[in-house]
N, CA and C atoms as an extended XYZ file, in Angstrom:
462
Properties=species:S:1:pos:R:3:atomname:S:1:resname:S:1:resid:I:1 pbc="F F F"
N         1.256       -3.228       -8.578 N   UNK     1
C         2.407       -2.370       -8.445 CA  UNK     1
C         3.691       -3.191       -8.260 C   UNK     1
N         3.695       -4.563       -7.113 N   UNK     2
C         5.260       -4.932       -7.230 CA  UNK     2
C         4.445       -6.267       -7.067 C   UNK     2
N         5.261       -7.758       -6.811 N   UNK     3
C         5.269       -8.852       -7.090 CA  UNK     3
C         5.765       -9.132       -5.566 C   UNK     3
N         5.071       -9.833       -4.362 N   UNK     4
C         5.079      -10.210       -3.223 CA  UNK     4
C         5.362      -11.653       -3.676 C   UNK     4
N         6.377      -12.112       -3.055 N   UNK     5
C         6.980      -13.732       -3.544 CA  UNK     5
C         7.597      -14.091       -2.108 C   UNK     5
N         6.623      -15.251       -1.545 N   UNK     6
C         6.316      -16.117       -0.080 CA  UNK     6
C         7.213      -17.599       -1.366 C   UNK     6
N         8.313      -17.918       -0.892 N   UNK     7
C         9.024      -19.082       -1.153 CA  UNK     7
C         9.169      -19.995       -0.032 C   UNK     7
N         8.652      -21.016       -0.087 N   UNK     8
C         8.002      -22.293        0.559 CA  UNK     8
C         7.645      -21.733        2.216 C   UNK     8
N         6.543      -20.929        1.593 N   UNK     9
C         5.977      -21.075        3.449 CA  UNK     9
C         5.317      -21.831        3.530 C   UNK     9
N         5.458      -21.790        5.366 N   UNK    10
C         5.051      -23.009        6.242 CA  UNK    10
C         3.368      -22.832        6.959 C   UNK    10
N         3.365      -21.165        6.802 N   UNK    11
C         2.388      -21.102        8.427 CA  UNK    11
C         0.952      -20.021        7.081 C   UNK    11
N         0.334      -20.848        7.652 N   UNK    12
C        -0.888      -20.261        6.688 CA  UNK    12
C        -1.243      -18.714        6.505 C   UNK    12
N        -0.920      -18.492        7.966 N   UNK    13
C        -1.280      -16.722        8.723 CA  UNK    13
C        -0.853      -15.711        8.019 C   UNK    13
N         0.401      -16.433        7.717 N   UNK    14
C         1.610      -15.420        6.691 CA  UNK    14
C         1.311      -15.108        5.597 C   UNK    14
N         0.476      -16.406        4.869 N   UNK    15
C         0.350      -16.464        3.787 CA  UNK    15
C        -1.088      -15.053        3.303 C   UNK    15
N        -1.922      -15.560        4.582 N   UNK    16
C        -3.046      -15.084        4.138 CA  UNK    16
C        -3.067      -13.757        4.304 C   UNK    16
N        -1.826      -12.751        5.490 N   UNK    17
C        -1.636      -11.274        5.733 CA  UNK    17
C        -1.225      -10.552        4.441 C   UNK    17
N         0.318      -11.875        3.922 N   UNK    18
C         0.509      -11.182        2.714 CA  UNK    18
C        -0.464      -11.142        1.583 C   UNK    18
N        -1.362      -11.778        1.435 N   UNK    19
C        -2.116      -11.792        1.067 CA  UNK    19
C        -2.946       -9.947        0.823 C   UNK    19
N        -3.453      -10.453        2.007 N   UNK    20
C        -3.965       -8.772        2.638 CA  UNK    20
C        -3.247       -7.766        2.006 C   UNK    20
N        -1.640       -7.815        2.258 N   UNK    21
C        -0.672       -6.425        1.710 CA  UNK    21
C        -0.895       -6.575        0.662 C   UNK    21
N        -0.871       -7.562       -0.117 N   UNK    22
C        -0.957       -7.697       -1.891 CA  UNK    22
C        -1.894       -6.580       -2.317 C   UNK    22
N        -3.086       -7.315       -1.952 N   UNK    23
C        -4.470       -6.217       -2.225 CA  UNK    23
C        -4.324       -4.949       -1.863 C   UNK    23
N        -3.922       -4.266       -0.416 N   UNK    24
C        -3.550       -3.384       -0.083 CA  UNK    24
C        -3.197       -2.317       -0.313 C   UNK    24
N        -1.443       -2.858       -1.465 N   UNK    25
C        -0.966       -1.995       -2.676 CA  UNK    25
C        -1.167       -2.528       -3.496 C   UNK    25
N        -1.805       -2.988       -4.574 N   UNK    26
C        -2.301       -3.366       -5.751 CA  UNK    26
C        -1.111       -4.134       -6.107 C   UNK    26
N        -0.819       -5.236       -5.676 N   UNK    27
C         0.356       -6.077       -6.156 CA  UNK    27
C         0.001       -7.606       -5.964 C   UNK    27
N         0.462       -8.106       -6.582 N   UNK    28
C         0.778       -9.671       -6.778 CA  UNK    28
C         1.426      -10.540       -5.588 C   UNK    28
N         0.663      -11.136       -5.179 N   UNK    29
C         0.948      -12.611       -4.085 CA  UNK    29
C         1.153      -13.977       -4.859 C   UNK    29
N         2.725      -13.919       -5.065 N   UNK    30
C         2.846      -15.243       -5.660 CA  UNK    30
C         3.629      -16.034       -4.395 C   UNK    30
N         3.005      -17.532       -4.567 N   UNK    31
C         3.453      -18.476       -3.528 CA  UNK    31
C         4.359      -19.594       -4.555 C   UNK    31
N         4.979      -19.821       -3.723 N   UNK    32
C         6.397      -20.960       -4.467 CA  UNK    32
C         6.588      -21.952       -3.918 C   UNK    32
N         6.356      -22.941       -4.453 N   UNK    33
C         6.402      -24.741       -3.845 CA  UNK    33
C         7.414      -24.908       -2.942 C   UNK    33
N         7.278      -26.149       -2.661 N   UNK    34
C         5.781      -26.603       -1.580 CA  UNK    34
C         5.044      -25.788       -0.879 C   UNK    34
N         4.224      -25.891       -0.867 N   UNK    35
C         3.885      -25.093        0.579 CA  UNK    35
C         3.662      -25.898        1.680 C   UNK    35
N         3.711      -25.519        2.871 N   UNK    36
C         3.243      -26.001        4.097 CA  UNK    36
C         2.277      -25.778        4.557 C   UNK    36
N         1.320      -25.904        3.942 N   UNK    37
C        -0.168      -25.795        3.683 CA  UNK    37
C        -1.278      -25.806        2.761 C   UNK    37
N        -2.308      -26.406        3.078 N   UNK    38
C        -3.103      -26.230        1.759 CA  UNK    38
C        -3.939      -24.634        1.087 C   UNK    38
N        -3.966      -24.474        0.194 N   UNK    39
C        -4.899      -22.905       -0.183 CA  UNK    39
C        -6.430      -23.010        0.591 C   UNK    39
N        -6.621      -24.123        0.577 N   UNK    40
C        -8.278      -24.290        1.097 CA  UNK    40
C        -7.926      -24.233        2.730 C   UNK    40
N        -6.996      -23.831        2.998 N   UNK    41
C        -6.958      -23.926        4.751 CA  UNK    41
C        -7.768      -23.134        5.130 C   UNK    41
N        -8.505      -23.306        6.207 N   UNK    42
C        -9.455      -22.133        6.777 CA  UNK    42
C        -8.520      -21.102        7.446 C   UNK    42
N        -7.180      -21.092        7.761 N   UNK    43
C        -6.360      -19.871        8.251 CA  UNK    43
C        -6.224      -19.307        7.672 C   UNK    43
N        -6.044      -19.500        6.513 N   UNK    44
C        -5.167      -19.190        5.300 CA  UNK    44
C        -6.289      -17.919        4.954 C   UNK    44
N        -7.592      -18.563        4.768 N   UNK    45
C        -9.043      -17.600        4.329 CA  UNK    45
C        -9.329      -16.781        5.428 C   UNK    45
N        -8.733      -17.023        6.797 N   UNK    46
C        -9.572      -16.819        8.132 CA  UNK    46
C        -8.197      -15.255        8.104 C   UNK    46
N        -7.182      -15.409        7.685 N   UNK    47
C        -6.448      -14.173        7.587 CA  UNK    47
C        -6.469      -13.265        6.743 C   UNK    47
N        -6.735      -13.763        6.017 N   UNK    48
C        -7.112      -13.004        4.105 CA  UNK    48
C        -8.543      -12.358        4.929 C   UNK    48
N        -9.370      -12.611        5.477 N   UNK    49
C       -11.301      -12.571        5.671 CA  UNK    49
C       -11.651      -12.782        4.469 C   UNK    49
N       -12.552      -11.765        3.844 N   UNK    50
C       -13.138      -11.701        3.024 CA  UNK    50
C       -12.266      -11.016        1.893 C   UNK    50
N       -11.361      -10.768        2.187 N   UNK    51
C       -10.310      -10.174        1.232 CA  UNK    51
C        -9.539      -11.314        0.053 C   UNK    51
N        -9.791      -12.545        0.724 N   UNK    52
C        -8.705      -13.846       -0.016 CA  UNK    52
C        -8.949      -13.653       -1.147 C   UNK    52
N       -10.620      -13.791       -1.994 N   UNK    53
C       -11.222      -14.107       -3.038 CA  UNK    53
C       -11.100      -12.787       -4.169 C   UNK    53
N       -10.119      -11.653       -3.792 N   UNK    54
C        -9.859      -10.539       -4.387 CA  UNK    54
C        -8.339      -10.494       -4.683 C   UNK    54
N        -7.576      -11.342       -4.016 N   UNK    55
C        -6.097      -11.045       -4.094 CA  UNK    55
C        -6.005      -11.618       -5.454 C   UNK    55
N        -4.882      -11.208       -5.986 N   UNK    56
C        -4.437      -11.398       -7.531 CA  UNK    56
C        -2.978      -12.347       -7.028 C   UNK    56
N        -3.550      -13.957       -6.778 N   UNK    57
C        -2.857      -14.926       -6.597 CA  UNK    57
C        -2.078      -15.910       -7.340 C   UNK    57
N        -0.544      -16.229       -7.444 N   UNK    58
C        -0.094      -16.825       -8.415 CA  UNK    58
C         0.579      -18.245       -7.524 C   UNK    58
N         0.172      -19.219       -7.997 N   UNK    59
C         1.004      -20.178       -7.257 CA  UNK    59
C         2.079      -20.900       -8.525 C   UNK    59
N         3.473      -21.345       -7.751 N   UNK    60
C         4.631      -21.692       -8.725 CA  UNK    60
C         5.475      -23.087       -7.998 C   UNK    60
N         5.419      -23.999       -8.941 N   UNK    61
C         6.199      -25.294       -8.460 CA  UNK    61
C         7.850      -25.067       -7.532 C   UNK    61
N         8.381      -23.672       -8.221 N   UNK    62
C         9.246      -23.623       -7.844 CA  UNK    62
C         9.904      -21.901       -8.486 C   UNK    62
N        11.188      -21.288       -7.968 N   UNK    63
C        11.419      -19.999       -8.068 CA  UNK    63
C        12.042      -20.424       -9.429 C   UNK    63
N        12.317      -21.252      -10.128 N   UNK    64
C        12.864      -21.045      -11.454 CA  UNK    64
C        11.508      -20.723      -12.431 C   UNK    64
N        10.631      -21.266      -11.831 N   UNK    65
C         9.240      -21.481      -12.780 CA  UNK    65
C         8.866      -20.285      -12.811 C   UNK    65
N         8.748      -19.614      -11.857 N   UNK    66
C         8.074      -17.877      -11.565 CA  UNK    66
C         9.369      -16.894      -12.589 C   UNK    66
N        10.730      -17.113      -12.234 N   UNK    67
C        11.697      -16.767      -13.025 CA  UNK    67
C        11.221      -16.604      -14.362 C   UNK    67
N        11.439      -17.438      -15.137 N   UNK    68
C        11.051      -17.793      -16.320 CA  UNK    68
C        10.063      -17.517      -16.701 C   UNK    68
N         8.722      -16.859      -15.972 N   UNK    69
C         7.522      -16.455      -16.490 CA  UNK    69
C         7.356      -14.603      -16.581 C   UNK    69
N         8.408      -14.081      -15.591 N   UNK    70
C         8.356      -13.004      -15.613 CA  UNK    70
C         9.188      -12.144      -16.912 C   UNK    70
N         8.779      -10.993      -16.543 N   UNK    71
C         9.403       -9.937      -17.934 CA  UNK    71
C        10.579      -10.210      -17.555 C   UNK    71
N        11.203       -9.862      -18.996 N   UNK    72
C        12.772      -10.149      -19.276 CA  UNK    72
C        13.265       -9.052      -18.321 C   UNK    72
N        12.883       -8.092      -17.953 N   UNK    73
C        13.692       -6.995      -17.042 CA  UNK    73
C        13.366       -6.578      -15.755 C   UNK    73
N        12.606       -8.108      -15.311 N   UNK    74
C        11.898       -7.313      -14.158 CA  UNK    74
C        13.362       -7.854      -13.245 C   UNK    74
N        13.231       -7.467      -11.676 N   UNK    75
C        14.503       -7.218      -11.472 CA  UNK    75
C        13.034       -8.027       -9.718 C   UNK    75
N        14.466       -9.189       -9.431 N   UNK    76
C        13.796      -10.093       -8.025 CA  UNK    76
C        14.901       -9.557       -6.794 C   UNK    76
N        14.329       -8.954       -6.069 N   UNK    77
C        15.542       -8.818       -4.506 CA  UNK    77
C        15.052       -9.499       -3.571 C   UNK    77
N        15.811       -9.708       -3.287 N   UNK    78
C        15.879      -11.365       -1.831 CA  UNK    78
C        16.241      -10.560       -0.834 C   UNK    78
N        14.972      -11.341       -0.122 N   UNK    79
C        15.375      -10.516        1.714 CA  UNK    79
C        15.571      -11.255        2.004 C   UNK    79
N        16.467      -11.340        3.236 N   UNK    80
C        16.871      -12.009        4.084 CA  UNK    80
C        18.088      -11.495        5.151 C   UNK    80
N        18.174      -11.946        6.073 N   UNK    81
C        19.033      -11.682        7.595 CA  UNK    81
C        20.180      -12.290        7.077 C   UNK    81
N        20.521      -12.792        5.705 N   UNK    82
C        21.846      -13.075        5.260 CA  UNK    82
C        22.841      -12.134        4.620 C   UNK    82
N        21.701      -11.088        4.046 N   UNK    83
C        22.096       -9.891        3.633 CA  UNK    83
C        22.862       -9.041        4.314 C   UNK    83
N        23.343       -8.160        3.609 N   UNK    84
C        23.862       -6.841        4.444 CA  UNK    84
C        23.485       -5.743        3.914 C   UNK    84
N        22.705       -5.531        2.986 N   UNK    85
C        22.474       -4.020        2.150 CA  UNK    85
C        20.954       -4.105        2.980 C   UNK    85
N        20.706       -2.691        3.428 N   UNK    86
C        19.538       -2.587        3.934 CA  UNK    86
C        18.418       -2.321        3.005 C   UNK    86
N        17.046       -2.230        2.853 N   UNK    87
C        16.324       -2.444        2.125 CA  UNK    87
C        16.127       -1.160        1.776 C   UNK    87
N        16.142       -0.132        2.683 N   UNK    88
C        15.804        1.255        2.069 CA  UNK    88
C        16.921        1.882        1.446 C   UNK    88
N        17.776        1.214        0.912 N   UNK    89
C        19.301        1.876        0.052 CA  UNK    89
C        19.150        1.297       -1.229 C   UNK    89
N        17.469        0.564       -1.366 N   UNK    90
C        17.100       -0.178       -2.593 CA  UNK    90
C        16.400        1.005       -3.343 C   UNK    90
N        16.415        1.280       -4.768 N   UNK    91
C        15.461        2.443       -5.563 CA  UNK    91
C        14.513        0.831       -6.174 C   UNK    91
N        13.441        0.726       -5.145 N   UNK    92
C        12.157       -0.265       -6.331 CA  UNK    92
C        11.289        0.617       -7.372 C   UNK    92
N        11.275       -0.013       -8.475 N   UNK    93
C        10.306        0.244       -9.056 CA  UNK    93
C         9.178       -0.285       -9.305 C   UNK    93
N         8.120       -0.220       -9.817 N   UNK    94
C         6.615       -0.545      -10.009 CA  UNK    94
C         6.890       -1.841      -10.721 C   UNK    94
N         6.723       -3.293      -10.507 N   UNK    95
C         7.071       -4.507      -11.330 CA  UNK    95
C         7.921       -5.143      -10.450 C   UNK    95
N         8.835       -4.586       -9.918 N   UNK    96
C         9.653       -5.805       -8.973 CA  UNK    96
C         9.397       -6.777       -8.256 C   UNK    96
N        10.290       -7.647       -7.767 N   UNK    97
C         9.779       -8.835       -7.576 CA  UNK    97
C        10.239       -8.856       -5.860 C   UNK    97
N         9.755       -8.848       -4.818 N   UNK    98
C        10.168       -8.688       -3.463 CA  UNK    98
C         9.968      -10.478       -2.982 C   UNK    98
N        11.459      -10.938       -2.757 N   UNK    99
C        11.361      -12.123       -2.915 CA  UNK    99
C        11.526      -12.389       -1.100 C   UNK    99
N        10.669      -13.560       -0.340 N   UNK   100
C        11.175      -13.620        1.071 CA  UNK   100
C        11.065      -15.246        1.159 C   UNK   100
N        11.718      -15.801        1.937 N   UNK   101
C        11.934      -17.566        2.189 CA  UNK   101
C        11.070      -17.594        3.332 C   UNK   101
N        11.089      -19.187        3.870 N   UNK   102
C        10.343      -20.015        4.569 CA  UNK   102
C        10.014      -19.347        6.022 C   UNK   102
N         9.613      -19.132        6.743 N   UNK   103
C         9.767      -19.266        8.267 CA  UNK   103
C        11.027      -19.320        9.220 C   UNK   103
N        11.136      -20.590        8.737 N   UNK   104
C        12.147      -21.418        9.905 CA  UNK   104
C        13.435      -21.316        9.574 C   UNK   104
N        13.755      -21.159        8.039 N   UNK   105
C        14.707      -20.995        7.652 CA  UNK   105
C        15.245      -20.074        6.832 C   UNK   105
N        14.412      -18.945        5.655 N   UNK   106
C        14.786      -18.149        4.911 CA  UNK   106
C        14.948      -18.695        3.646 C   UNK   106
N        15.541      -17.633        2.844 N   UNK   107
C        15.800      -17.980        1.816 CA  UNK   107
C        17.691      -18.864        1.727 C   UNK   107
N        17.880      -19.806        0.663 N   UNK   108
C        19.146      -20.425        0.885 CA  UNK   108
C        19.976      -19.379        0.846 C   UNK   108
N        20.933      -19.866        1.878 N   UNK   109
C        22.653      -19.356        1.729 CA  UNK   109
C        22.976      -19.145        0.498 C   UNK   109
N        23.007      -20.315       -0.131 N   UNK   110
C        24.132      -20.201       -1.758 CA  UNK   110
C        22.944      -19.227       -2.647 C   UNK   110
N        21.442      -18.898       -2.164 N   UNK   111
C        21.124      -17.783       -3.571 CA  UNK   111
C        21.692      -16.597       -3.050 C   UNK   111
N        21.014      -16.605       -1.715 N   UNK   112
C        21.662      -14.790       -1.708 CA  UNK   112
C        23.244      -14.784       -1.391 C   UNK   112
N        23.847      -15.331       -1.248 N   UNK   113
C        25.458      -14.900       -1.894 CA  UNK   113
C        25.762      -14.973       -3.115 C   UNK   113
N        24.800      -15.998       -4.031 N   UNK   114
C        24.877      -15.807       -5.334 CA  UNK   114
C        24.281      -14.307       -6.190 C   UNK   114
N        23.609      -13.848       -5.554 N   UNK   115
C        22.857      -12.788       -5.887 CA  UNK   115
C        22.797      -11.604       -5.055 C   UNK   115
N        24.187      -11.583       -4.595 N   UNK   116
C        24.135      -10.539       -3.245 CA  UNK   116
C        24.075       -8.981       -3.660 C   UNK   116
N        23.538       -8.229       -4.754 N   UNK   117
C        23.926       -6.865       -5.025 CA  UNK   117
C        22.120       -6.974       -5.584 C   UNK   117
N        21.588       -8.298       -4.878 N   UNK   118
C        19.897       -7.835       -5.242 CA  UNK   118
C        19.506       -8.242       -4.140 C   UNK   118
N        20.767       -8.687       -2.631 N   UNK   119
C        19.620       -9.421       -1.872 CA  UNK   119
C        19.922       -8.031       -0.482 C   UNK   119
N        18.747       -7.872       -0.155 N   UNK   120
C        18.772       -6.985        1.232 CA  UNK   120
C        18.110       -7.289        2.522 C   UNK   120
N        17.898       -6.461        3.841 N   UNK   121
C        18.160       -7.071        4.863 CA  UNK   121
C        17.110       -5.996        5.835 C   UNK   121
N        16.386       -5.820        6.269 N   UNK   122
C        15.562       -5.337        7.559 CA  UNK   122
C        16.721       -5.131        8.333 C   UNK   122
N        17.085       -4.054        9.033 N   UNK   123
C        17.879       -3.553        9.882 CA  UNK   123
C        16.947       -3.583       11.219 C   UNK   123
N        17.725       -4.298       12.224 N   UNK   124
C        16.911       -4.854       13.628 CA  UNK   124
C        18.471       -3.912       14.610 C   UNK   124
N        17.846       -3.922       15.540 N   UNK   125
C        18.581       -3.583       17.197 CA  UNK   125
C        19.348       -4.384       17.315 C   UNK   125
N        21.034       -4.418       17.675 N   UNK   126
C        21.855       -5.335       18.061 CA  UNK   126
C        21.161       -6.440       18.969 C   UNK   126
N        21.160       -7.535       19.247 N   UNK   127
C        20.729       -8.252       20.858 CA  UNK   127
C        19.203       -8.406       20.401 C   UNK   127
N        18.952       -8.174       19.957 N   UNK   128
C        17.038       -7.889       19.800 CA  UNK   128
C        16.459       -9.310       19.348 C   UNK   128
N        16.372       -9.681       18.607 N   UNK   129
C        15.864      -10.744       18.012 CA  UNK   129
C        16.500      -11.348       16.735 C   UNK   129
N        16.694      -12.545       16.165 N   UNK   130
C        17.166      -13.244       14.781 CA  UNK   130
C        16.788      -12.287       13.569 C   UNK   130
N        15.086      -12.606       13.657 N   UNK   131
C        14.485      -12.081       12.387 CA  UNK   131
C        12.951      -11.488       12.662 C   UNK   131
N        12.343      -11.375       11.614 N   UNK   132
C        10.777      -10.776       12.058 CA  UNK   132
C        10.143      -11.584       11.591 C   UNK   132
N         8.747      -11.467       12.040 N   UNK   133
C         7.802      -12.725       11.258 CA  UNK   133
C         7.605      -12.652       10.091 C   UNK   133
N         7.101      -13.114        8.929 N   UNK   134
C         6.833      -13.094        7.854 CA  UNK   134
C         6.233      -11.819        7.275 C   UNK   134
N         5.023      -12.005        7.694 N   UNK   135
C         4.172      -10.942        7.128 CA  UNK   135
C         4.619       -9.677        7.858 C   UNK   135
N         5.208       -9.334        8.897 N   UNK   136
C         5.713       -8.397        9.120 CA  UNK   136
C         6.779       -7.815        8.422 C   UNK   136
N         7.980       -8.868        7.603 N   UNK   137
C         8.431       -8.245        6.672 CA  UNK   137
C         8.253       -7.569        5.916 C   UNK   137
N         6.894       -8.158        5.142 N   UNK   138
C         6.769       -8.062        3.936 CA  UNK   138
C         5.996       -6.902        3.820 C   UNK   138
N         5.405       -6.411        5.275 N   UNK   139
C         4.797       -5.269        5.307 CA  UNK   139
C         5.715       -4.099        5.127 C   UNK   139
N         6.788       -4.149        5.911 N   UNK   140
C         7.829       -2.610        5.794 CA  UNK   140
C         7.878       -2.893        4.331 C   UNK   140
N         8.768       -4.050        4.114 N   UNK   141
C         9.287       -3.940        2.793 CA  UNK   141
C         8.542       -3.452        1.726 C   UNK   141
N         7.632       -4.240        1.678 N   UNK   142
C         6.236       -3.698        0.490 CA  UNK   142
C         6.003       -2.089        0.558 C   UNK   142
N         5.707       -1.386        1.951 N   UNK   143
C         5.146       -0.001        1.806 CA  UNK   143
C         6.574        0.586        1.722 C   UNK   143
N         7.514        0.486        2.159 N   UNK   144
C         9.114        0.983        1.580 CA  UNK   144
C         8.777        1.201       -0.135 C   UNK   144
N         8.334        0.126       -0.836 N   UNK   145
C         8.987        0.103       -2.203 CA  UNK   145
C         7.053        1.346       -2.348 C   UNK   145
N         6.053        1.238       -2.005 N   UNK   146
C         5.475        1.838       -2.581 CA  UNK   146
C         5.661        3.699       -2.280 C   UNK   146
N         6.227        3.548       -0.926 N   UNK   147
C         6.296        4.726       -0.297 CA  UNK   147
C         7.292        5.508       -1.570 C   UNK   147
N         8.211        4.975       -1.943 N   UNK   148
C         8.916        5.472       -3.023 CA  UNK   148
C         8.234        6.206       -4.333 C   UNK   148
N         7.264        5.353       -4.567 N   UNK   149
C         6.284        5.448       -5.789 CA  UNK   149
C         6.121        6.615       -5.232 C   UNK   149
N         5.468        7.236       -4.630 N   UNK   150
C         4.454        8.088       -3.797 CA  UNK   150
C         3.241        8.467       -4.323 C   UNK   150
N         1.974        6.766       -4.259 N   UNK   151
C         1.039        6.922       -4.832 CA  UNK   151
C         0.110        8.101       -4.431 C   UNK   151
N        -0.860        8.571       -5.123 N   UNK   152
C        -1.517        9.567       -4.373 CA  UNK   152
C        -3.334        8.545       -3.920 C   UNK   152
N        -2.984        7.738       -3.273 N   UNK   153
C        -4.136        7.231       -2.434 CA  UNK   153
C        -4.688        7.718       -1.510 C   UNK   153
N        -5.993        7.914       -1.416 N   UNK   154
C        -6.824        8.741        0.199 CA  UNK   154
C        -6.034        8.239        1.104 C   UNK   154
């Protein structure tokens, strides 16, 4: 259904939840160089469980490489706490590309101001915290864009 895109994570856990959401809603877990970890990590499998060996996994040297492989119209939005458009003022469709950065740092400054009318933002409590963990993003965000769809799943 949409394209889950982890750009250079660090922490295996993340990798392997989104993982989990991939399968979840029938979507794509693509990972983007380097990573900060190996695929054979036992976290990595130990978060996925038995689910890892089912996810529909793409690994990419880098976000130009994944760019360049996708349909000419698929359309990539960048999350990040750099943003200001909130994520649910986004209309996703089935194919998009839900793009999220590193851990520690996010995705760069200069893309999402370069790309600011695709990049959006998790709306948090004034005072509350920086950002959310990874896979916790990617969880609202992901069931946001399917909740839209409004699959008819049990």
């Amino acid at each position: 259904m949409f394209h889950l895109v982890l750009v250079e994570p660090e922490i295996p856990h993340n990798a392997g939840a989104a993982g989990r959401l991939a399968l979840a809603t029938d979507s794509t877990l693509h990972l983007v160089g380097p990573l900060g970890f190996s695929l054979d990590d036992k976290h990595v499998k130990r978060t996925g469980l038995d689910y890892w060996k089912d996810v529909r996994l793409r690994t990419w040297p880098d976000l130009n490489s994944l760019r360049q492989q996708a349909d000419p119209g698929a359309r990539f939005w960048l999350l990040s706490t750099k943003a200001s458009t909130p994520h649910w003022h986004a209309r996703f469709k089935p194919g998009d590309y839900l793009v999220f950065g590193r851990e520690t740092s996010g995705l760069p400054a200069d893309l999402v101001a370069a790309e600011s009318k695709q990049a959006l933002r998790i709306p948090m409590a004034p005072g509350g915290t920086r950002s959310l963990n990874l896979s916790t993003a990617v969880g609202i965000v992901v069931y946001e864009a399917v909740r839209q769809q409004q699959p008819e799943w049990p």
